[in-house]
C-alpha positions in Angstrom: -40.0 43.2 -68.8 -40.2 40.9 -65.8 -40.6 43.6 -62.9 -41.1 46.7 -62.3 -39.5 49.2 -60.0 -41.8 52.2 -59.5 -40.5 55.5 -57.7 -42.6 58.4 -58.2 -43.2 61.4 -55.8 -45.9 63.0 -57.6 -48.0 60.6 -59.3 -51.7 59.8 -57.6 -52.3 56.7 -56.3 -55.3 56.3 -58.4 -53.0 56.7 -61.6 -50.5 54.3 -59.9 -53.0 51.6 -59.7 -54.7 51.8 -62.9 -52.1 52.1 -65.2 -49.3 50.3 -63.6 -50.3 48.0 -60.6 -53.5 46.9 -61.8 -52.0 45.8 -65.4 -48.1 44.4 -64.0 -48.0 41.1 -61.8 -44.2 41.9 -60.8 -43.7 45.5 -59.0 -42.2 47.1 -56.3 -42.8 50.7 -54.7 -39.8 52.7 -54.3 -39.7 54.8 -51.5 -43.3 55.4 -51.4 -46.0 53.2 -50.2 -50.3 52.9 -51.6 -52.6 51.4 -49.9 -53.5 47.8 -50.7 -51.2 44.5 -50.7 -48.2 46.2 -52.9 -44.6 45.5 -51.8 -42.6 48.7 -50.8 -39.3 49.8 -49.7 -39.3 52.9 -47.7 -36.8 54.5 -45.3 -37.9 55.9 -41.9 -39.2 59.2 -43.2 -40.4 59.9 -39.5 -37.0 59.9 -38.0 -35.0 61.6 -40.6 -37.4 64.3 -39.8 -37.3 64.0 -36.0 -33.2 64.1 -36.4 -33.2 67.3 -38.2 -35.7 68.8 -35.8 -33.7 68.0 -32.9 -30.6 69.8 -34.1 -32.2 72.8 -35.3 -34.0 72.9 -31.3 -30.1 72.3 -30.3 -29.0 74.8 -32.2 -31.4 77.7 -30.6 -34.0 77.6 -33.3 -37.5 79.0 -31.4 -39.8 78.8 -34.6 -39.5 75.8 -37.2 -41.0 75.9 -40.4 -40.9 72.9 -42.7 -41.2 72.9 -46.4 -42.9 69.4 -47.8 -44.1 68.0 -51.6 -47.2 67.3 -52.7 -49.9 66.2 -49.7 -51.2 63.4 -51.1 -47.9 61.3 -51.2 -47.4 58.9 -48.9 -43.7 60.0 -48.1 -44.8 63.1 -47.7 -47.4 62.6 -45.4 -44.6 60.0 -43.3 -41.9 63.1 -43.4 -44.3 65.9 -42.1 -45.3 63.9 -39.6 -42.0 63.0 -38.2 -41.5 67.1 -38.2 -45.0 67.7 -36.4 -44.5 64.8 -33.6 -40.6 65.9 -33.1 -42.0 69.4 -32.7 -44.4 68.8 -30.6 -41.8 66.8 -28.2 -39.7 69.6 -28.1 -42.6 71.8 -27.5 -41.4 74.6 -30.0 -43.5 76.6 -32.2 -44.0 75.1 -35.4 -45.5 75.7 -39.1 -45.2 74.3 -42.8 -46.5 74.6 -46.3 -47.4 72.0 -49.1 -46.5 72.5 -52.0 -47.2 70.9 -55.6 -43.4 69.3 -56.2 -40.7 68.6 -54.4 -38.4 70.5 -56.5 -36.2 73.3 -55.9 -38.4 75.9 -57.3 -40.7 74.7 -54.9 -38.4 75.2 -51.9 -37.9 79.0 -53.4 -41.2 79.7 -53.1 -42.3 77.9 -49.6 -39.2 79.3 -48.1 -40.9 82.8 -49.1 -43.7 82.6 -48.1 -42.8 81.7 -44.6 -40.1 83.6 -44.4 -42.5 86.9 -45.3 -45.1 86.4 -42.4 -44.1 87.5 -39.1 -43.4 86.2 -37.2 -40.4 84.7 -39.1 -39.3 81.5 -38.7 -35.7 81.2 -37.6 -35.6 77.8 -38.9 -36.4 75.8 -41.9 -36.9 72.3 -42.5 -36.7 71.3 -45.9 -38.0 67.7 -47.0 -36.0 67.6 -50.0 -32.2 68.5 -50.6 -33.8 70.3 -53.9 -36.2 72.3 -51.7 -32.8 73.0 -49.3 -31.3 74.3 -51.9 -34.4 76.6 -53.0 -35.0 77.8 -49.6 -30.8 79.0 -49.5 -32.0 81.1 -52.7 -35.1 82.9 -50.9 -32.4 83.6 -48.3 -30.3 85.2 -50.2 -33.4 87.0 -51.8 -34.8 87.8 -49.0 -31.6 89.2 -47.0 -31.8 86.5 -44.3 -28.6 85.5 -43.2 -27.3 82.0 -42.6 -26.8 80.6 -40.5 -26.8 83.6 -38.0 -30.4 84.3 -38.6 -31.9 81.7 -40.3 -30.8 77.5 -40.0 -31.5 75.5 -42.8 -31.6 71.5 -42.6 -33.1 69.1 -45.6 -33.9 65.6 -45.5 -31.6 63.3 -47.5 -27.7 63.9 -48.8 -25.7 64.7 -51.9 -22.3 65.7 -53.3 -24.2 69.0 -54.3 -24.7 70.1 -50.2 -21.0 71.0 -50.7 -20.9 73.4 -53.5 -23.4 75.8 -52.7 -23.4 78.9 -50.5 -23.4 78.4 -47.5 -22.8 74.7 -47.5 -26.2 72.9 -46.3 -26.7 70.8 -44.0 -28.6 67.4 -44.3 -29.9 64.3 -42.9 -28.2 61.3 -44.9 -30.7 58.7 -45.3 -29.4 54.8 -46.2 -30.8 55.1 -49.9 -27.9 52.5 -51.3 -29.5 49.9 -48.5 -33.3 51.1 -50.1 -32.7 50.2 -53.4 -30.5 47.1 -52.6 -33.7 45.8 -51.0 -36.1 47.0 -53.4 -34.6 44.0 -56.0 -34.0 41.8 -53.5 -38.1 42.0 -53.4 -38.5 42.3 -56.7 -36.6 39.0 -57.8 -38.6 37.3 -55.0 -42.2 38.4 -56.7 -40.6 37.3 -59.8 -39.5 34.7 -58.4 -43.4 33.5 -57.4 -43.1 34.9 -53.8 -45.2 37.1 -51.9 -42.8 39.3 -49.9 -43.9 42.0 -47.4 -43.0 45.6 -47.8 -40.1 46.5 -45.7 -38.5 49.7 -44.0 -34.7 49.9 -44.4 -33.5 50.2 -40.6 -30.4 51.5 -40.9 -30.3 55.4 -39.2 -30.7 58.1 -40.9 -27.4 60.1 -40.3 -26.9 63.9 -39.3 -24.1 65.7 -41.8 -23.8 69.4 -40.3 -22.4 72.0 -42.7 -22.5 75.7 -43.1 -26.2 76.5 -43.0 -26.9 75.4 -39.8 -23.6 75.5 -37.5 -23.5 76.8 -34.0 -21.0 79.4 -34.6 
């Protein structure tokens, strides 16, 4: 092949480097960035996060938890930030777990664990529309009602937030626009250029359903 377009949540940076960067002349980063001079498209992690934050505050939430992947990631790192600083601007209490995936299996078993301690969160953040969906599961496990005790919002959109129960709310976040990009920069390295990584500017966009509405 002539390029490469690489998006991966979970693999290392170290394994990214030696056995794909370090051996290909031609490839992009996908939503996910590594340190050294490799071009990347990401979106703007930080204020999908800071959007769903603000809503939940809106909304009357008093103790925010947010469930995240795996620590090490770079979009990760960018997400739970945008949480922490929005947070922290709002001046609400705050917490949130790592966990090894970004899967929804993973947002079943954050969303536990958080909402077990005491004192509960009335809120959840969930990085991941797959973690979203987990987290509506330890809900339902769990006895916590949505949205009258418990808001859920997760970071990025699909077709799915409408078939499950309660509906869940989301942050849509321009990936069309990402991955348009992403070849743009891709052609241009093939192409014998040296492009510079980019962040997609268009705004993320608030879609409010079921599992976090003010009634």
């Amino acid at each position: 092949v002539d390029g490469l377009l690489v998006a991966s949540g979970t693999l290392t940076d170290n394994h990214l480097k030696e056995e794909i960067l370090d051996k290909y002349p031609n490839v992009v980063l996908v939503n996910r960035k590594v340190k050294g001079n490799v071009p990347s498209v990401i979106l703007n992690d930080e204020l999908g996060a800071e959007i769903a934050v603000e809503h939940l505050v809106s909304s009357g939430a008093k103790l925010i938890a947010g469930i995240f992947g795996p620590s090490h990631i770079d979009t990760a790192q960018r997400r739970r930030k945008g949480f922490e600083d929005a947070c922290r601007k709002a001046k609400i209490k705050h917490q949130f777990v790592d966990m090894p995936s970004w899967g929804m299996n993973a947002g079943l078993q954050a969303a536990e664990k958080v909402l077990r301690k005491s004192p509960k969160p009335d809120a959840i953040f969930a990085s991941t529309i797959m973690m979203g969906i987990g987290a509506l599961r330890a809900a339902a496990r769990l006895h916590v009602s949505i949205p009258k005790d418990l808001k859920i919002v997760s970071m990025h959109d699909s077709g799915i937030a409408n078939f499950v129960t309660p509906t869940l709310s989301t942050v849509d976040m321009p990936t069309k626009e990402m991955g348009i990009q992403a070849v743009d920069l891709l052609l241009r390295s093939i192409d014998g250029e040296h492009p510079a990584s980019v962040i997609v500017n268009t705004e993320p966009r608030l879609i409010v359903r079921e599992s976090s509405s003010f009634n």
